[in-house]
Backbone bond lengths (Angstrom), bond angles and torsions (degrees), N, CA, C in turn:
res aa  C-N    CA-C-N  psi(-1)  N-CA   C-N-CA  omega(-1)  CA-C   N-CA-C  phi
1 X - - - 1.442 - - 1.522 109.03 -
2 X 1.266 127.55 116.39 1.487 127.60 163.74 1.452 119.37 -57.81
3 X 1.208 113.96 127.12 1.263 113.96 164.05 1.605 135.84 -148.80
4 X 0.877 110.46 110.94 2.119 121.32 -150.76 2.282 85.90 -53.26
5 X 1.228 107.80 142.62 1.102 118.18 154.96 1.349 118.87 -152.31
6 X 1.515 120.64 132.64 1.480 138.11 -116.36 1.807 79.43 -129.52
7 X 1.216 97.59 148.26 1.746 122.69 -170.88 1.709 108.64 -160.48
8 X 1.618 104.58 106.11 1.190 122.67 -165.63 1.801 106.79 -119.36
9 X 1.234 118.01 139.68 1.496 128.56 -174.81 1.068 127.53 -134.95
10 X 1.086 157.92 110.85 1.573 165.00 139.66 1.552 119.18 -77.00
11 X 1.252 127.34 133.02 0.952 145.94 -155.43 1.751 124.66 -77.28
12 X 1.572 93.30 -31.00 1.194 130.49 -171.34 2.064 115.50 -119.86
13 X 1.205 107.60 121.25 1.944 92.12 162.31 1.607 114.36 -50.58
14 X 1.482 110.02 -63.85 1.561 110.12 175.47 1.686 113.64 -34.08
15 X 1.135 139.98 -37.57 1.244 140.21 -146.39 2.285 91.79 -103.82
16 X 1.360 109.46 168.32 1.681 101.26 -144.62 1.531 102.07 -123.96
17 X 0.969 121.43 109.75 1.915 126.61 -169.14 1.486 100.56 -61.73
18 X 1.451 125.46 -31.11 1.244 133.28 -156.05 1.868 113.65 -43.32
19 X 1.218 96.29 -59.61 1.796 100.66 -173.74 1.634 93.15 -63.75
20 X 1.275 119.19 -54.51 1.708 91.75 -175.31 1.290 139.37 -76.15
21 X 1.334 86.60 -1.95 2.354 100.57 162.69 1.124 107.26 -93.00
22 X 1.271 119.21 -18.72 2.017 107.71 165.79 1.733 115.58 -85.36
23 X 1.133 92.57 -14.07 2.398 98.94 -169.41 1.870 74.05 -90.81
24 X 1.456 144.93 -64.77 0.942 124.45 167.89 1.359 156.93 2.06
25 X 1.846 88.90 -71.94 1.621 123.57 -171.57 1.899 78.52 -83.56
26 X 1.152 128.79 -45.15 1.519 131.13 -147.63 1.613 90.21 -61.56
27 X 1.693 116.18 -58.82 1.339 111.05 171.84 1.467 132.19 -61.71
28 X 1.059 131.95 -1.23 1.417 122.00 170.24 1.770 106.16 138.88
29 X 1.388 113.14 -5.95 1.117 118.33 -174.09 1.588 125.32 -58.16
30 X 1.227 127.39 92.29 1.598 117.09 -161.57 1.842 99.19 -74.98
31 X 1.554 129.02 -29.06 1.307 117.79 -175.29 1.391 96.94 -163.48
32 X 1.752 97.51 124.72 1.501 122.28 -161.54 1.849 97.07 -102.84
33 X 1.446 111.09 126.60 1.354 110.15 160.33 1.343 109.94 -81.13
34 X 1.652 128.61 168.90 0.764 146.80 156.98 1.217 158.84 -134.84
35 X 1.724 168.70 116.21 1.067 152.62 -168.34 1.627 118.42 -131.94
36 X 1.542 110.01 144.88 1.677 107.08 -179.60 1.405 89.28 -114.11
37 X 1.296 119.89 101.32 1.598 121.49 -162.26 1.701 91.55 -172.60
38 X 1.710 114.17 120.34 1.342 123.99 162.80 2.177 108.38 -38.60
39 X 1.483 83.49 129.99 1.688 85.28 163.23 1.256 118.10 -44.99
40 X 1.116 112.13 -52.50 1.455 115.39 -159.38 1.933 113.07 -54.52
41 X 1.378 106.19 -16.15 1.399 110.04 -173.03 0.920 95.92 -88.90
42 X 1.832 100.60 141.72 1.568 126.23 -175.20 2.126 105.41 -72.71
43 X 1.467 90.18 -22.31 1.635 81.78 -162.06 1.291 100.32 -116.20
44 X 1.447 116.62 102.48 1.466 140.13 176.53 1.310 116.09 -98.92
45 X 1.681 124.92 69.03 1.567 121.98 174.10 1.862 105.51 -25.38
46 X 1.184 117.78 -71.49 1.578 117.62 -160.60 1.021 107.04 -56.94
47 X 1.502 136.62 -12.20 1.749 151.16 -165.69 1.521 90.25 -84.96
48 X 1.282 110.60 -78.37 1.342 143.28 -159.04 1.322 118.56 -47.52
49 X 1.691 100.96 -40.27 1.890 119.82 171.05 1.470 101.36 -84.19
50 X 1.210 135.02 -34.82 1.264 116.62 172.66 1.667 112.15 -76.85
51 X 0.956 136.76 -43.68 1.222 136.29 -172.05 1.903 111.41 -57.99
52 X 1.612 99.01 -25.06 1.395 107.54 167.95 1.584 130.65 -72.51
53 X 1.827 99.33 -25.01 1.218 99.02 -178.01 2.146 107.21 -95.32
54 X 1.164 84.12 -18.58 1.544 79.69 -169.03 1.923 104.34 -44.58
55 X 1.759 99.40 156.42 1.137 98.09 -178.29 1.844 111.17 -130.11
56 X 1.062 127.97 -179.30 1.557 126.29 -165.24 1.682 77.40 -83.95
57 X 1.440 111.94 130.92 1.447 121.81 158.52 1.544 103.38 124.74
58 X 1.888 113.59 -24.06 1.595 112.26 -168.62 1.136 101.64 -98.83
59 X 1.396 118.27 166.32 1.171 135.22 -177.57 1.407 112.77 -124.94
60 X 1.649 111.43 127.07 1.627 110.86 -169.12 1.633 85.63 -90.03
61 X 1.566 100.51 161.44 1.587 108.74 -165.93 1.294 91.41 -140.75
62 X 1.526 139.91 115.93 1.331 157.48 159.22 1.486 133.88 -90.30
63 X 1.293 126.25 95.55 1.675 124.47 170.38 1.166 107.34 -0.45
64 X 1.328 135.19 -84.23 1.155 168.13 -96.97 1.904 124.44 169.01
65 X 1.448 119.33 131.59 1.378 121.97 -171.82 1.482 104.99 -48.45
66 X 1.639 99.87 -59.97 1.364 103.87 -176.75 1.388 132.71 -67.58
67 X 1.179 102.93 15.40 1.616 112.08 176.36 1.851 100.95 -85.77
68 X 0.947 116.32 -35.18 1.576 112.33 -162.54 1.920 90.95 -109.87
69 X 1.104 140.37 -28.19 1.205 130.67 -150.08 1.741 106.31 -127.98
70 X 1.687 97.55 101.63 1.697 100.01 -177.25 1.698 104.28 -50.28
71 X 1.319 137.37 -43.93 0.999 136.27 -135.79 1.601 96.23 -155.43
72 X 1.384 108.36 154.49 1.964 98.52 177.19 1.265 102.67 -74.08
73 X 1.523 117.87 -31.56 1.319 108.67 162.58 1.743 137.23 -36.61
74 X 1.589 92.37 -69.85 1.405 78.77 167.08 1.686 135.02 -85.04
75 X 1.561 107.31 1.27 1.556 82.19 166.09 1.319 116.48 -112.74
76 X 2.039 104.59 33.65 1.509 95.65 144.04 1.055 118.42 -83.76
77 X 0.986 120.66 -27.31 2.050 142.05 -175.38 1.150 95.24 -53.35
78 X 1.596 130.45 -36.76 1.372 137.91 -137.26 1.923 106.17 -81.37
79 X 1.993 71.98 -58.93 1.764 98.82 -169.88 1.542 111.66 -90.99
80 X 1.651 114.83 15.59 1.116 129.76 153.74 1.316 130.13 -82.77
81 X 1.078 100.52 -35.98 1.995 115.61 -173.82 1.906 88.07 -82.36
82 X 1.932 124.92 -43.69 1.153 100.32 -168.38 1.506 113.86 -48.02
83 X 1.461 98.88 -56.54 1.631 129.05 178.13 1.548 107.31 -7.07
84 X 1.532 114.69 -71.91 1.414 150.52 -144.45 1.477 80.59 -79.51
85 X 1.703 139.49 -42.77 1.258 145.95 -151.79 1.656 98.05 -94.33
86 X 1.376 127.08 0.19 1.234 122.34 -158.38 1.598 124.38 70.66
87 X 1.360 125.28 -5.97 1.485 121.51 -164.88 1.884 88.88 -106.68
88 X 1.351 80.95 165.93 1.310 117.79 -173.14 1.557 127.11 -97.96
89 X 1.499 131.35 141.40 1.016 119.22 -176.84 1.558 114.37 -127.37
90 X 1.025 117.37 107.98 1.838 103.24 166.78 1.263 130.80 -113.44
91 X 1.531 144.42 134.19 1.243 137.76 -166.96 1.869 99.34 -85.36
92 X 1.392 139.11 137.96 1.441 116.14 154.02 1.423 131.96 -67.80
93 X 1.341 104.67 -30.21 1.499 121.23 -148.41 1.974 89.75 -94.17
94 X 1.175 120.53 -41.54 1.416 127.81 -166.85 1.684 128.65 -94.48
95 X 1.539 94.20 48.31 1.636 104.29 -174.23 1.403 130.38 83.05
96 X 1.097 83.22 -121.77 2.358 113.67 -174.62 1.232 85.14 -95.51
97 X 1.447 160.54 -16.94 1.306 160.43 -173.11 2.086 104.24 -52.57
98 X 1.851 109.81 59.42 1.669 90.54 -178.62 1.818 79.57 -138.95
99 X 1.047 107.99 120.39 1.614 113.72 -174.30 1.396 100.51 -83.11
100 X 1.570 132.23 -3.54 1.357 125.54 159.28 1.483 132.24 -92.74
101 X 1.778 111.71 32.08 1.236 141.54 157.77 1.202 116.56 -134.00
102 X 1.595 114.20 146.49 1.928 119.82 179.14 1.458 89.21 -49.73
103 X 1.213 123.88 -80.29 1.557 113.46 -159.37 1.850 128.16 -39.52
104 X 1.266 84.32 -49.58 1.695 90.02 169.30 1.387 119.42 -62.54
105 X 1.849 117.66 -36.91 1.324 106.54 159.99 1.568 140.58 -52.56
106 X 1.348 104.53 -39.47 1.331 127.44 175.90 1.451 117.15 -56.25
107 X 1.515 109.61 -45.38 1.563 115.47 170.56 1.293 106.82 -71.56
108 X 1.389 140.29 -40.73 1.382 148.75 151.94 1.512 115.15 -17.18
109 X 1.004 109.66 -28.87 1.513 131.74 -149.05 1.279 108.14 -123.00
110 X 1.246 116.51 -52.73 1.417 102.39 156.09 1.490 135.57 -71.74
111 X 1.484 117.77 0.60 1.320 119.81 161.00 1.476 121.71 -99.93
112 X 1.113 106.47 -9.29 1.213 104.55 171.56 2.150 108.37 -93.19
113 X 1.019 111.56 -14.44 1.072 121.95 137.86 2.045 149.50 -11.14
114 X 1.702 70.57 -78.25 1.646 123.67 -171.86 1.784 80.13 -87.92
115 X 1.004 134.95 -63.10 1.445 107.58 168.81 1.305 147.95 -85.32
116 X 1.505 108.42 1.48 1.971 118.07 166.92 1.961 76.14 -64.44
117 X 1.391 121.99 -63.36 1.604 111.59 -142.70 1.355 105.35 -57.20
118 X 1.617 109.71 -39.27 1.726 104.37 176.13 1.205 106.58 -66.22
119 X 1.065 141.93 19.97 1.912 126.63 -179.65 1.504 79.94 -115.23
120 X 1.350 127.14 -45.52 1.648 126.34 -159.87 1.532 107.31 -58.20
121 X 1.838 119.15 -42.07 0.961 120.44 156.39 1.420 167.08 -50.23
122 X 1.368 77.18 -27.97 2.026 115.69 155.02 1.006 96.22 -51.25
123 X 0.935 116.86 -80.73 1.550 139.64 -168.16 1.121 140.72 -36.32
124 X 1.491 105.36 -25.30 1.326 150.50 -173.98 1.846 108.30 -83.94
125 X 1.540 76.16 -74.69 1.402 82.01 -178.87 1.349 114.26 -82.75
126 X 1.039 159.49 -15.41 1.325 148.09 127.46 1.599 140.20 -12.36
127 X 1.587 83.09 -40.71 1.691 103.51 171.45 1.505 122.14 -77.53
128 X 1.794 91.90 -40.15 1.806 109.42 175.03 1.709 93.40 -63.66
129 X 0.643 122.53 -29.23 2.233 123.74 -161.44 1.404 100.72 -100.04
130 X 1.266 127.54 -10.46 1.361 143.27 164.39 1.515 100.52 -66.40
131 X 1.757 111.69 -80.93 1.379 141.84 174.98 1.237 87.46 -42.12
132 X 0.902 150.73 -106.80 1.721 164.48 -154.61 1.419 96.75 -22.08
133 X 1.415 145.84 -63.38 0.968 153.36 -171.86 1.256 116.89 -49.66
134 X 1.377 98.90 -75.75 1.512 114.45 -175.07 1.672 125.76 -62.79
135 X 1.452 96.15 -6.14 1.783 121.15 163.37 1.254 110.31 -85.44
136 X 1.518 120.50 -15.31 1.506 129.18 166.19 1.205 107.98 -95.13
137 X 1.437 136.80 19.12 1.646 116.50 -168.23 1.434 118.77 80.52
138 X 1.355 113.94 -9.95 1.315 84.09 -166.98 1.882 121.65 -119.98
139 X 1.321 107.76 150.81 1.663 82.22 -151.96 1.604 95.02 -121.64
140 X 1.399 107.96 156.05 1.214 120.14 -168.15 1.466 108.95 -60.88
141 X 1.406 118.64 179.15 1.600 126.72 159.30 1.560 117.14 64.14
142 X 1.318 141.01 161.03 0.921 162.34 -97.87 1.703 97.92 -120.44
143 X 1.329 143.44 125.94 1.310 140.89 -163.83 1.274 78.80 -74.85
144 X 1.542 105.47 144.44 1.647 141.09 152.95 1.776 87.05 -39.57
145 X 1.433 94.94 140.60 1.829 120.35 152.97 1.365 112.97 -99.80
146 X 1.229 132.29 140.68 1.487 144.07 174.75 1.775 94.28 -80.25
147 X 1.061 87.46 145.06 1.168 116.45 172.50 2.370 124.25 -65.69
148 X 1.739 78.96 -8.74 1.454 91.72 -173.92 1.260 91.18 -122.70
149 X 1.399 140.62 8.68 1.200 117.22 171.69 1.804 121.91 -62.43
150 X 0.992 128.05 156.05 1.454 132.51 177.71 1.604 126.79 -47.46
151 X 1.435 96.96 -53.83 1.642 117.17 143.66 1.557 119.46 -26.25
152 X 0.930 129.68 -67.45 1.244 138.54 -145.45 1.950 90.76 -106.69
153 X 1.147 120.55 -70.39 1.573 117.76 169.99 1.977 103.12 -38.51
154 X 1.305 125.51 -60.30 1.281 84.66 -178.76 1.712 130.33 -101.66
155 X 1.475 99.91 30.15 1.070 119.69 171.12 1.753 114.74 -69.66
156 X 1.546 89.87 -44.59 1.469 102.16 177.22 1.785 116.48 -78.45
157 X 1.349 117.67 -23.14 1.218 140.70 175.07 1.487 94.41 -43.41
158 X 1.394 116.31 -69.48 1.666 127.96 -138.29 1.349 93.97 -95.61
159 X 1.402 127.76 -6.47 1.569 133.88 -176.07 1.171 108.74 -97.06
160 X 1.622 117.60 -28.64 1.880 114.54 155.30 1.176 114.22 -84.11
161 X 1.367 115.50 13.25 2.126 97.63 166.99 1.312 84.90 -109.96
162 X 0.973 114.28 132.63 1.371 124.00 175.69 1.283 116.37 -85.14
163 X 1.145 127.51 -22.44 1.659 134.89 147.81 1.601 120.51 -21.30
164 X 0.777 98.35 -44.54 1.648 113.23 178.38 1.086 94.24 -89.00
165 X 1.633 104.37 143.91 1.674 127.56 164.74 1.188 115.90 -91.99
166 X 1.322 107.50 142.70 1.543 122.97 169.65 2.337 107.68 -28.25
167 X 1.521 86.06 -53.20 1.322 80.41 -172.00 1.473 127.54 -76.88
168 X 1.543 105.82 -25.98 1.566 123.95 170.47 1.218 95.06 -57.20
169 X 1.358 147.10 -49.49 1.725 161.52 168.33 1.607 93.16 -27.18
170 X 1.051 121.49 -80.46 1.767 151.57 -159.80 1.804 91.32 -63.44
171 X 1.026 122.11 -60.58 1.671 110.84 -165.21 1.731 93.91 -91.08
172 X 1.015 133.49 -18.58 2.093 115.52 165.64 1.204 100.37 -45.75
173 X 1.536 104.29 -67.14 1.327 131.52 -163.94 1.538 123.96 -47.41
174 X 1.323 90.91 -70.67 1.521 106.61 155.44 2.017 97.34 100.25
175 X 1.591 84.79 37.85 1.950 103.84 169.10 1.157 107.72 -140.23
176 X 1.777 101.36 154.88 1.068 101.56 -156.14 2.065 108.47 -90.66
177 X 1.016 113.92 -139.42 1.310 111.62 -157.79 1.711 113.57 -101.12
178 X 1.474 86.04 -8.60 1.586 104.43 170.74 1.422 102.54 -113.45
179 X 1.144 153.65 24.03 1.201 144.45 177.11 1.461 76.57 -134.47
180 X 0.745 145.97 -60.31 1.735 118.03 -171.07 1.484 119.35 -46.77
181 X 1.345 105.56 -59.84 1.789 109.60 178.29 1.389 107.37 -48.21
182 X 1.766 119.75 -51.46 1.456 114.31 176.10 1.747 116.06 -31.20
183 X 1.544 99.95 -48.79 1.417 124.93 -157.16 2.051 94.61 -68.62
184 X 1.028 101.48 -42.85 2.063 116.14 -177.07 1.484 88.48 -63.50
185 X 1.471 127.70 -63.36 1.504 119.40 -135.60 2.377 85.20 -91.41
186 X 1.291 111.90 29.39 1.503 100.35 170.45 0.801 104.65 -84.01
C-alpha cells in the first residue's frame, strides 16, 4: 500500500512547524514527523522515528531539500538508502525533485552527481595544496617533541611511580592516553 509520510524541520523551537505540516497534510500526508533541532545535528529523534517507520512502497514527502538533508552529501546518502529500501522520495517546494517518476529520478541523479564531483574536487584541490606546500618546504603535521622536553621527561617520571594512575597522568598533564604512552615508549 503506498502511503506519502511527511517530515518537517525548523531549526529553532521559537520558529513554527505549522505551515509545513499543513503544505504536507495538504499533499497527501496522513502522519507528519517532526523536529525543532538545527540541521546541522546528526541526531534528529523526529528524523530517526520516521525513517524507522517508513515502509518499501511509501514515499517520504519533504517541504523543502534542506529540511531533511544537512549537506547534499548527506541527503544524497539519505535518498539513496530510501531508494535501495524501495521507498520513495519527493521534495514539494523544489520542482521535478519526486524520485517516484523517471523525471524526478533523473534530476535526483543529477544532484547526486553534482555532488560525487564536488567531493572529487575537494579532493583535488587539497592534494594540489598538499603538493604546493611541501614544494615550499613545508611539511604537514605536528613538530616532532624532543625527547628531553619537560612534558615528556615528567610524563615518564609519574608513569614509573606507579602510585599514580594512568588517568591522574592524562588530566596533570593535560594529554591524552595516547600521547602519554607515545611520550613512555621515547
Amino acid at each position: 500500500m503506498k502511503k506519502l509520510i511527511g517530515y518537517a524541520r525548523v531549526s529553532t523551537a521559537d520558529q513554527d512547524l505549522k505551515m509545513q505540516i499543513a503544505e504536507l497534510k495538504a499533499a497527501g500526508c496522513k502522519k507528519v514527523y517532526s523536529d525543532k533541532i538545527s540541521g546541522v545535528k546528526s541526531q534528529r529523534p523526529g528524523l530517526d522515528e520516521c525513517l524507522a517507520t517508513l515502509k518499501k512502497g511509501n514515499t517520504l514527502v519533504v517541504w523543502r531539500l534542506d529540511r531533511l538533508g544537512r549537506s547534499m552529501q548527506h541527503l544524497v546518502s539519505v535518498v539513496t538508502e530510501l531508494k535501495d529500501m524501495g521507498i520513495g522520495f519527493k521534495s514539494l517546494k523544489d520542482g521535478a525533485i519526486d524520485t517516484t517518476t523517471a523525471s524526478g529520478e533523473l534530476v535526483f541523479n543529477i544532484f547526486a552527481a553534482l555532488a560525487q564531483f564536488e567531493r572529487e574536487l575537494i579532493k583535488e584541490r587539497t592534494q594540489a595544496g598538499l603538493k604546493a606546500a611541501r614544494a615550499r618546504g613545508k611539511l604537514g603535521g605536528r613538530k616532532p617533541i624532543s625527547p628531553d622536553d619537560t612534558k615528556v621527561r615528567t610524563a615518564k617520571k609519574m608513569h614509573a611511580d606507579k602510585n599514580i594512575s594512568i588517568k591522574e597522568i592524562c588530566t596533570t598533564l593535560n594529554i591524552s592516553k595516547t600521547t602519554l604512552y607515545r611520550y613512555v615508549d621515547m
